[in-house]
Legacy VTK file of the C-alpha trace (Angstrom):
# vtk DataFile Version 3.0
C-alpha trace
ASCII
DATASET POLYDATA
POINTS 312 float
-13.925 -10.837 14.509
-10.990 -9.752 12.931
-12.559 -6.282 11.367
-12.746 -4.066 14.635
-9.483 -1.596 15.236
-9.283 -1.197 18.780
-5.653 -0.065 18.825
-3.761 0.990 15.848
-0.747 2.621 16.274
2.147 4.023 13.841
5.338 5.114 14.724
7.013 8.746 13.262
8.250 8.415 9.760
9.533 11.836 10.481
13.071 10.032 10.433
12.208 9.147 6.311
11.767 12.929 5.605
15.107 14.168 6.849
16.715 11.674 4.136
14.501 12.015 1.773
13.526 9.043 1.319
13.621 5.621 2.501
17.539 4.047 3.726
17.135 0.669 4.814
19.774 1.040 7.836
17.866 4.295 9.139
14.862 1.890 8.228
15.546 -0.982 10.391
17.414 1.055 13.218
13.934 3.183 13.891
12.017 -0.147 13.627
13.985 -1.664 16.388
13.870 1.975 18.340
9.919 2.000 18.391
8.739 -1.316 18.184
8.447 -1.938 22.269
6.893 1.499 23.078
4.214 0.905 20.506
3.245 -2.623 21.292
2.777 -1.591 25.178
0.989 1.723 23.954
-1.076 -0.602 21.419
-1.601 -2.576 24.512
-2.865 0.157 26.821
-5.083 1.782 24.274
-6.907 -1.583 23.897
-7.566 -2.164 27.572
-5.706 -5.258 27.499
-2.611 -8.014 28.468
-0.534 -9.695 26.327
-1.478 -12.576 27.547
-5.286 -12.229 26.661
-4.583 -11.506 22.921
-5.278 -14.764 20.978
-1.925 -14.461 18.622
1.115 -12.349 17.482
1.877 -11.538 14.049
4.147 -9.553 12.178
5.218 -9.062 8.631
7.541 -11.466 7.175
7.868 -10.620 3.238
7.862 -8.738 1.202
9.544 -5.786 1.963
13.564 -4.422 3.176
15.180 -7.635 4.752
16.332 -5.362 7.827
13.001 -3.943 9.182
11.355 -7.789 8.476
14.016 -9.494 10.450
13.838 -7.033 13.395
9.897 -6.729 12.973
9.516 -10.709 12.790
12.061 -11.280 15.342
10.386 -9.241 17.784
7.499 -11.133 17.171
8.510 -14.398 17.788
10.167 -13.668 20.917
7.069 -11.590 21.777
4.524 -14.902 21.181
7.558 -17.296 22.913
7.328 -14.855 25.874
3.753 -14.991 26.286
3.067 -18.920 25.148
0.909 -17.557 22.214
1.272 -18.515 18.196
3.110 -16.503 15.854
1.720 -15.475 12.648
4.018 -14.263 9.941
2.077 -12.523 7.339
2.616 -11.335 3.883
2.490 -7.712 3.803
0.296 -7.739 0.647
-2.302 -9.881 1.921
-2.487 -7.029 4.596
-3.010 -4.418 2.343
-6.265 -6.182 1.057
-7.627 -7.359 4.155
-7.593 -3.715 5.050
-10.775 -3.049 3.031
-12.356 -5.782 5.785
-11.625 -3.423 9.124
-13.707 -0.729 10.504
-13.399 1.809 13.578
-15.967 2.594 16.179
-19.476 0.894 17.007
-20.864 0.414 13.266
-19.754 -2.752 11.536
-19.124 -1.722 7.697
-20.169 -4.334 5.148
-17.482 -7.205 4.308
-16.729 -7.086 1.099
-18.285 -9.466 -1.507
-15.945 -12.333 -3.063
-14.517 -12.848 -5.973
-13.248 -9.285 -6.529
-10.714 -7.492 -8.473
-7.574 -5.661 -6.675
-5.371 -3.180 -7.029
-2.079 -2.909 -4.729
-0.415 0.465 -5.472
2.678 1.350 -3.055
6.203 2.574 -3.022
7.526 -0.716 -3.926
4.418 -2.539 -5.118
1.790 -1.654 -8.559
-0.353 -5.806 -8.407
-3.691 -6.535 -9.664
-4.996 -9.582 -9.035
-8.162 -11.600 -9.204
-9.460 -12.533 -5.540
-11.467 -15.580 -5.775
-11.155 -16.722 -1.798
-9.837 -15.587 1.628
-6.216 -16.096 1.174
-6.971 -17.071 -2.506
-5.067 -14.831 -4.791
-4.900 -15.280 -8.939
-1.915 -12.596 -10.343
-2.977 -10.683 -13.467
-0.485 -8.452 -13.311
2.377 -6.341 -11.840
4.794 -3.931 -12.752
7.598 -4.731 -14.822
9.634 -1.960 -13.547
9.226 0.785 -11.197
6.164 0.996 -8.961
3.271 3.174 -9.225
4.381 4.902 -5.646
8.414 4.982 -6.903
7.185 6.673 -9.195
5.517 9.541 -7.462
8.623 10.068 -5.261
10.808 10.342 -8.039
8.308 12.991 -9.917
8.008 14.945 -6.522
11.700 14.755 -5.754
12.279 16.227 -9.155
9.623 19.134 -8.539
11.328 19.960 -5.234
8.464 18.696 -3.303
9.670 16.359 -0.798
9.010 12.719 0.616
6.576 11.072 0.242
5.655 12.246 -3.044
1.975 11.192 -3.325
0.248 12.943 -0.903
3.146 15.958 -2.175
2.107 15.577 -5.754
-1.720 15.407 -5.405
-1.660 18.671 -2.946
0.318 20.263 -5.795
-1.860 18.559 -8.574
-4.691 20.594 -7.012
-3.698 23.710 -8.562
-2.376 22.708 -11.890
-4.158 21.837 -15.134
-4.027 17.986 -16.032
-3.799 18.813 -19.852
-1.538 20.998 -19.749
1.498 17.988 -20.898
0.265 14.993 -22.889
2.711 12.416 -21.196
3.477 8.720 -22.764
1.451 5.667 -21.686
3.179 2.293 -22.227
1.166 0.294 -24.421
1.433 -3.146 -22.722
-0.553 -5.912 -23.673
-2.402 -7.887 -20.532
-2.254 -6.250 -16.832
1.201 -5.670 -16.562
2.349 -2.026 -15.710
5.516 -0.213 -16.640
6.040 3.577 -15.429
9.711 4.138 -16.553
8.827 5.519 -19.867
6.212 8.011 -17.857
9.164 8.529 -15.325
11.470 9.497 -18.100
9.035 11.614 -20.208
8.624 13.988 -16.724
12.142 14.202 -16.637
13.260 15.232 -20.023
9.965 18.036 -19.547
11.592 19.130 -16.593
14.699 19.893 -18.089
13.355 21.543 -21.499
10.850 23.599 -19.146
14.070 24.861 -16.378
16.041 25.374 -19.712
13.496 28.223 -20.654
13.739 29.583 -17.160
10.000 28.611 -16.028
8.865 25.692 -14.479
4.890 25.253 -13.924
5.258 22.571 -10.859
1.604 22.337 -10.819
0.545 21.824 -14.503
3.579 18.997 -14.603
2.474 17.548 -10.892
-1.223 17.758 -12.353
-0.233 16.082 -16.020
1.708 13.180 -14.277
-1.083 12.471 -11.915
-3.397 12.331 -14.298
-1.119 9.583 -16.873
-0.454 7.319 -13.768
-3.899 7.203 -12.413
-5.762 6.638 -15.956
-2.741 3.724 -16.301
-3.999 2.224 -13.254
-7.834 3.177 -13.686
-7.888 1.427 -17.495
-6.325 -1.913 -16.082
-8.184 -2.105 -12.872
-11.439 -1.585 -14.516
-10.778 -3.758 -17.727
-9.825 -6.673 -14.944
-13.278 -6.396 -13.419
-15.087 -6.367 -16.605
-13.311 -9.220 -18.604
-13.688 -11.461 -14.891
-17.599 -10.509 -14.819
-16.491 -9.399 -11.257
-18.771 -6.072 -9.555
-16.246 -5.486 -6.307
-13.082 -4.057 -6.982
-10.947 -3.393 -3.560
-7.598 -0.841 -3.518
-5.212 -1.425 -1.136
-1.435 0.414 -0.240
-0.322 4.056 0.051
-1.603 5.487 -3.699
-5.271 4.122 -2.993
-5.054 7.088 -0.446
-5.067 8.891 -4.046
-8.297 11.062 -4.603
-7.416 11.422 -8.104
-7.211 7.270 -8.950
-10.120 6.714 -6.083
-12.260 9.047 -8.674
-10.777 7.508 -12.279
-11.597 3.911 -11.219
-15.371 4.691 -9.735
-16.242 6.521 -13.225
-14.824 3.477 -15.525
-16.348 0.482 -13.087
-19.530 2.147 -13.151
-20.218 0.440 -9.108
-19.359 0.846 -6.005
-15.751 0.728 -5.205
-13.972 -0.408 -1.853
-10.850 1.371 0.014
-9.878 1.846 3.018
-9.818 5.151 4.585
-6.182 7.181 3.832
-4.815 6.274 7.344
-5.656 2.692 6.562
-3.927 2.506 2.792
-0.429 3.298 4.630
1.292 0.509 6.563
-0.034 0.044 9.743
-0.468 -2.725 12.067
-4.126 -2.967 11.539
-4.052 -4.505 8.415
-1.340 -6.686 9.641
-3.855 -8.600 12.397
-6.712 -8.810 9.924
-4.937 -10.798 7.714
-3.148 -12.827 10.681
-6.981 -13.629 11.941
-7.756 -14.636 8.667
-4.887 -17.099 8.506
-5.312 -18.283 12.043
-8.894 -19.305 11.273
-7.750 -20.949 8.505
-4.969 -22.644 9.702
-5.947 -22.704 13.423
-2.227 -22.775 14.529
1.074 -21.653 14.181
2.182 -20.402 10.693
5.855 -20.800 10.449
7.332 -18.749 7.604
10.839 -17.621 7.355
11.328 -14.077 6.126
11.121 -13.004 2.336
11.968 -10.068 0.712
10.335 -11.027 -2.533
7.070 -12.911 -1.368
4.559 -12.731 -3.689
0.468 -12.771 -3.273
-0.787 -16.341 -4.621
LINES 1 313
312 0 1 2 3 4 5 6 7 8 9 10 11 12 13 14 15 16 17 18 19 20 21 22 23 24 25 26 27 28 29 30 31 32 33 34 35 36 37 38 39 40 41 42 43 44 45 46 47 48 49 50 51 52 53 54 55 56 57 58 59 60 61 62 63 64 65 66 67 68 69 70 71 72 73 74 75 76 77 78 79 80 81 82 83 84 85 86 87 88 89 90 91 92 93 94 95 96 97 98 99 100 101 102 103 104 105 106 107 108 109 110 111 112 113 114 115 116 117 118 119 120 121 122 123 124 125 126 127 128 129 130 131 132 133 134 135 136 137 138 139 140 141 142 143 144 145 146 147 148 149 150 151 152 153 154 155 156 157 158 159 160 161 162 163 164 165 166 167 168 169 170 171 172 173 174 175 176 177 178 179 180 181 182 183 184 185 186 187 188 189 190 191 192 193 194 195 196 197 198 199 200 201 202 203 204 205 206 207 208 209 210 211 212 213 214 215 216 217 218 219 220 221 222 223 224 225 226 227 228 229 230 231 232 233 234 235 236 237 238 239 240 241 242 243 244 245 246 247 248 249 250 251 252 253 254 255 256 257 258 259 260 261 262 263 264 265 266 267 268 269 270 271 272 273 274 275 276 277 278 279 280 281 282 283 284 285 286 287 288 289 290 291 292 293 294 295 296 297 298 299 300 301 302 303 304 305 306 307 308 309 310 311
């Protein structure tokens, strides 16, 4: 039905900590080192052949041309193998159709259509207006860095490692969210911009390790609290000015307890994320969408790979 995970598995990204970050080479090279293992252990787990799946997909855009070419790649020769269809997917469309999937014997609700929704990642900050499956209306994206940059840049200037959301928030625990009034750009529409933000924590840093103390929890806490109210205030000013009640988060900084909480309390309903293993990238998220374009489509989807596809 293209909702139940019977096999979801994700590779190490132990390989991302020891450079602190993400290199495309290292990337790509640990894409091509894992993918086979995991599709035969994705295989196993779900009881069945390749050859009784229905389709293969894989990401094609947007994202670092040298893990989509080696990701896509395997999955054409995969589908060729096999006699099945390919499916190349946009990564983005992924992220939202993970709010449709649910694990174990109890079907969650689908969520209702039209519906507001927020994409916050490392390399992504879009809010769009949903008005269809596969039927996407941009209101806005960032203009500059991305919510998720963002975070690892704050965290790698704390000290606290990669990735930097889940670092910051465990941090942000502790701290005292007043404790630094930091800037908000004042941009008209749904756009975002978090380079002014970015450059505030920066210069505090500095003045705060100049005076020989530096409260790592009080700045974690203040910047948490500026990026998440940025996001809340758009997100929530989307729904209400599109008369629309469901509002859907999707990407690694929905995993966010902090932004999770700011949205519910300024859209005033119900709002719809995936659980924290299913905001990350994962393959998951990757087949709902495919099942949602082969039903649509009902064959093949050629698409060559883009690093700068866009949800429309």
């Amino acid at each position: 039905d293209g909702r139940h995970i019977v096999s979801n598995i994700v590779a190490s990204q132990l390989a991302h900590q020891d450079t602190g970050g993400i290199v495309p080479e290292v990337a790509a090279r640990e894409h091509l080192r894992a993918l086979d293992g995991i599709t035969q252990q994705a295989l196993n787990e779900a009881g069945v052949e390749l050859r009784a799946v229905d389709a293969v997909a894989a990401t094609v855009g947007p994202g670092l041309v040298g893990c989509l070419l080696v990701g896509a790649n395997y999955g054409r020769g995969l589908a060729l193998a096999a006699g099945l269809p390919f499916i190349g997917v946009n990564h983005l469309e992924g992220h939202v159709y993970a709010n449709w999937l649910y694990e174990g014997d109890a079907p969650t609700p689908e969520p209702e259509i039209p519906a507001v929704v927020l994409i916050v990642s490392g390399a992504h900050s879009d809010l769009v207006l949903m008005e269809g499956h596969r039927r996407f209306r941009p209101l806005g994206r960032t203009i500059d860095d991305a919510a998720g940059e963002a975070f690892d840049k704050v965290a790698r200037l704390l000290g606290l490692g990669f990735p930097g959301g889940p670092a910051i928030e465990r941090v942000a625990r502790d701290g005292d969210p007043a404790a630094f009034p930091l800037p908000r750009a004042a941009l008209s529409g749904y756009d975002f911009s978090f380079s002014g933000l970015k450059t505030a924590v920066l210069r505090l840093v500095r003045a705060l390790e100049a005076k020989g103390a530096l409260p790592v929890a009080d700045v974690a806490a203040s910047f948490q609290k500026a990026i998440t109210e940025i996001l809340a205030e758009k997100t929530a000013r989307a729904a209400a000015e599109h008369a629309v009640e469901t509002v859907l988060l999707g990407g690694g900084v929905a995993a966010n307890l902090a932004l999770r909480a700011e949205i519910q309390k300024r859209i005033g309903h119900p709002l719809r994320v995936p659980p924290p293993r299913l905001c990350t990238d994962n393959g998951a998220m990757i087949g709902a969408a495919a099942f949602f374009v082969l039903r649509d489509r009902g064959t093949e989807v050629p698409v060559t790979v883009r690093s700068d596809m866009k949800l429309a």
